[in-house]
N, C-alpha and C positions, 0 to 999 in steps of 0.2 A: 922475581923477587918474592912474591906470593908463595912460590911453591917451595921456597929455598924456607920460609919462613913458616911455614906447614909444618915441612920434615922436622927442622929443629923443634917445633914443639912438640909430633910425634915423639920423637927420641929423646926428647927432654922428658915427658911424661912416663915415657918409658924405663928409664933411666931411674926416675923419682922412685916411680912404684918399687922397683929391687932396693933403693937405699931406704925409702921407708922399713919395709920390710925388715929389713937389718939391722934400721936404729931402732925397730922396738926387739928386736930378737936380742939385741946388746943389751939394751935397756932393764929387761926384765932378769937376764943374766945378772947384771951389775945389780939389782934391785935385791934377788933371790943371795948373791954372796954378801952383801949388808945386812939384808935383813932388813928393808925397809919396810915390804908388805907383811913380816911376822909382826905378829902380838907381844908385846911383850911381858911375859909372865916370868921373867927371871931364870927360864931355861936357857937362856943364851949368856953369852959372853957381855956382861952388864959389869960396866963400873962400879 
């Protein structure tokens, strides 16, 4: 039961580490086409 409960959290951990990696690789995607981290100085598409 020990080892059974090991692996899954090996593989969980492992697992995690690749979807992290992806939720911020999306994240900063999604950030860069909003435009969340530009300044805004009225170069952009401003109401």
């Amino acid at each position: 039961m020990k080892n059974k409960l090991n692996l899954a959290i090996l593989s969980l951990s492992k697992i995690n580490r690749q979807h992290v990696q992806l939720f911020f690789v999306v994240l900063t995607l999604a950030m860069l086409v909003t435009g969340v981290g530009a300044p805004e100085d009225g170069g952009g598409s401003t109401h």
